[in-house]
C-alpha positions in Angstrom: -7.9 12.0 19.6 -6.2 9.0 18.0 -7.2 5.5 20.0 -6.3 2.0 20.2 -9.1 1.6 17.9 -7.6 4.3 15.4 -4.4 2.6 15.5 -5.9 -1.3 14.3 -7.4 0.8 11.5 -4.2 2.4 10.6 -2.4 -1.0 10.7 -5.1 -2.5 8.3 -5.0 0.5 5.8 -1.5 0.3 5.8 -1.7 -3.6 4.8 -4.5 -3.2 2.1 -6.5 -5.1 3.8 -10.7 -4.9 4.6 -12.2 -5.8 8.0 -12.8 -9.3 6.4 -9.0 -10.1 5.4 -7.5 -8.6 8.4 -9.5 -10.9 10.6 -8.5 -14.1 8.5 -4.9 -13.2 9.7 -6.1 -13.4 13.0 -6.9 -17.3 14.2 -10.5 -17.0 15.4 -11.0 -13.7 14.8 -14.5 -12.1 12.9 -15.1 -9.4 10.6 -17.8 -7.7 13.2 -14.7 -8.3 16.1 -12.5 -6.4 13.9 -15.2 -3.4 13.2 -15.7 -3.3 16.7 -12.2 -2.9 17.3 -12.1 0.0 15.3 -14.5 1.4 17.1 -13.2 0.5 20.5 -15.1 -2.0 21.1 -14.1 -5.2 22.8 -10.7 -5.2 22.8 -8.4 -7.8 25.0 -5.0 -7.4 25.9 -4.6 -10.8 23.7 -6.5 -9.7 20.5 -3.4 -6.8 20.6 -0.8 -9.1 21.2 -2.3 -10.9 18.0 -2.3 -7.9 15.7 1.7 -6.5 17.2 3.1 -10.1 16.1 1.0 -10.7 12.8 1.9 -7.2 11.6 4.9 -6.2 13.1 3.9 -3.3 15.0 5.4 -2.4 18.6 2.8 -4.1 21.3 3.3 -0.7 23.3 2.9 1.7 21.0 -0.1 -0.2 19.4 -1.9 -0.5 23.3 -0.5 3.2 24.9 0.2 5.3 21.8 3.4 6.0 23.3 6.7 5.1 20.8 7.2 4.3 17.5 5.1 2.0 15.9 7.4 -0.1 13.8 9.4 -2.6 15.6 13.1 -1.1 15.6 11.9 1.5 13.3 13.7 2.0 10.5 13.2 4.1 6.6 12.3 3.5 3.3 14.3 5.1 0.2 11.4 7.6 -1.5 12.8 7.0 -5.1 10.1 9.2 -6.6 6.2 10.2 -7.8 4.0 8.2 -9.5 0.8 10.0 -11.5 -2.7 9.2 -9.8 -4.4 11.3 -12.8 -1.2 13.6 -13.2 1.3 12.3 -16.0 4.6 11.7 -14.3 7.4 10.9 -16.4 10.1 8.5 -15.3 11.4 7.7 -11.6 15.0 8.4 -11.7 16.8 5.0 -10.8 17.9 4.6 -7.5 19.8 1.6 -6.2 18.3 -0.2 -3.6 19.1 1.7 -0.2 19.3 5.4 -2.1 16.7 7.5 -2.9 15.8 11.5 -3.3 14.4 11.3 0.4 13.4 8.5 3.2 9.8 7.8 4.7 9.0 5.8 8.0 8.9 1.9 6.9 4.9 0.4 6.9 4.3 -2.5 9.3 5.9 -5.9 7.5 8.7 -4.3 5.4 10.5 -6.4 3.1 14.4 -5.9 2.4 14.0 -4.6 -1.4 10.7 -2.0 -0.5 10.9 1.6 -1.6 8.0 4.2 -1.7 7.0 6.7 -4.0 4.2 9.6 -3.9 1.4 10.1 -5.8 0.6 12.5 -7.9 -3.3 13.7 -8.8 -5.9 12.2 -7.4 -7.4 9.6 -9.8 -7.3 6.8 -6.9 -8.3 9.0 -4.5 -11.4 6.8 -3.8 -8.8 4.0 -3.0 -7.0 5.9 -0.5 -4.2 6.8 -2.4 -5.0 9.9 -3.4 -2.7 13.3 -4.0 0.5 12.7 -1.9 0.0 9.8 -0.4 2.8 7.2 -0.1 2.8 3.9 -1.7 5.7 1.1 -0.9 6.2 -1.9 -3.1 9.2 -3.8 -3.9 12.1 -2.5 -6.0 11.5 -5.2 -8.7 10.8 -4.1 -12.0 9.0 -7.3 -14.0 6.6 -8.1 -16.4 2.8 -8.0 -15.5 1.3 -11.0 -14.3 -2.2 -12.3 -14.4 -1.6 -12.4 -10.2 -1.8 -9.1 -10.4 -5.3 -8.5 -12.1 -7.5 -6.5 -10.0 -4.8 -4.9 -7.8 -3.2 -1.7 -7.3 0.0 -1.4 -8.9 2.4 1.1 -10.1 3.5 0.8 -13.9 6.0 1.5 -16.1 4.3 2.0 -19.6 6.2 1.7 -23.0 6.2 5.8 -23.5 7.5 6.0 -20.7 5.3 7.1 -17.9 4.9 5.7 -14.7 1.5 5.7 -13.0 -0.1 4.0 -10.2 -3.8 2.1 -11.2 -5.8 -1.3 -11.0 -4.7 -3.7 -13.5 -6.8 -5.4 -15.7 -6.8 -7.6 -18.7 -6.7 -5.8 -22.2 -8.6 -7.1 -25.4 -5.7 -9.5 -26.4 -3.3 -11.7 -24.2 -0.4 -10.0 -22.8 -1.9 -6.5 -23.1 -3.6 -4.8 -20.5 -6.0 -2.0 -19.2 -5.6 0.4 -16.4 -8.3 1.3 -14.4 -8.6 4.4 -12.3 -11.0 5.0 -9.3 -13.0 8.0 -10.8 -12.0 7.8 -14.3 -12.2 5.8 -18.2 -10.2 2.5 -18.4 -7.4 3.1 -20.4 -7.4 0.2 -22.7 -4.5 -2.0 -24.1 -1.7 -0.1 -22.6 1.8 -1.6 -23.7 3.3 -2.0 -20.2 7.0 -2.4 -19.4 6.9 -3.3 -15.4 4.8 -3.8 -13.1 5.3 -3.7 -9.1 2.2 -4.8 -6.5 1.8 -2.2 -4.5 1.4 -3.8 -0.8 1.2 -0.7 1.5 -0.3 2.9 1.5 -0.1 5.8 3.5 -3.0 8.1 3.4 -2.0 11.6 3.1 
């Protein structure tokens, strides 16, 4: 049975963030308060009034269950799939505000986000594994050494489009891509890449 408790983890998930960098979003707040949190543990009408405003969630939905969790909830174009493993070849383009479907917007939206769905299960061990739904921002630029060690979806020269962790390749301006429970692929010639800044587990 889902509980407040269940609901701070989801909101956290949702952000990419651990126990440690949820709590630095919260003045005052601990890593062990936020564990205990998510185990229902401790909780204060105040410490939920923190998290609704921080992340944008509805205060009464996030205390009572009851509503929609998103603050005037509202949808995200789903412009596509992205291979986690699989090899998914190019996400049609969609203008900003089209898409082939729509998906419930994350906590903290931005105006330009869209979502896509993965596709094999190479991050599974980074909770985006098969059909989960990743929302970035519809901004296709170059790589950017800001991006290192985070998940982000990528639009390689031969065209595919896959979702990994980004790393450095052997020579400056080329890069690897790292899945959860598989090789590196080294010195990939990427295209574009977009930070990926929310998930939804499957």
């Amino acid at each position: 049975m889902e509980s407040i408790g269940s609901r701070i983890r989801s909101i956290r998930q949702k952000a990419g963030l651990t126990q440690t960098e949820f709590a630095t979003r919260l003045e005052g707040v601990t890593r062990g308060a936020v564990g205990n949190w998510e185990r229902d543990l401790g909780i204060k009408t105040e410490n939920l009034r923190a998290i609704a405003q921080q992340f944008d969630v509805d205060f009464n939905w996030l205390a009572t269950g009851r509503g929609a969790p998103v603050n005037g909830a509202d949808k995200v174009p789903l412009v596509g799939k992205v291979g986690g493993g699989a090899v998914v070849y190019p996400i049609d383009d969609h203008a900003v505000g089209a898409g082939l479907d729509e998906v419930d917007a994350p906590p903290r939206r931005t105006p330009n986000m869209v979502a896509v769905e993965v596709e094999g299960d190479s991050m599974a061990a980074w909770n985006a594994d098969d059909g989960s739904i990743l929302y970035y921002d519809d901004r296709q630029e170059p790589p950017d050494p800001g991006m290192i060690g985070k998940i982000v979806i990528v639009w390689c020269e031969d065209e595919r489009v896959l979702v990994k962790k980004l790393l450095p390749g052997s020579d400056p301006g080329s890069w690897s891509l790292m899945s959860s429970n598989g090789a590196i692929e080294r010195d990939v010639p990427v295209r574009y890449a977009a930070r990926v800044k929310f998930i939804e587990p499957r």
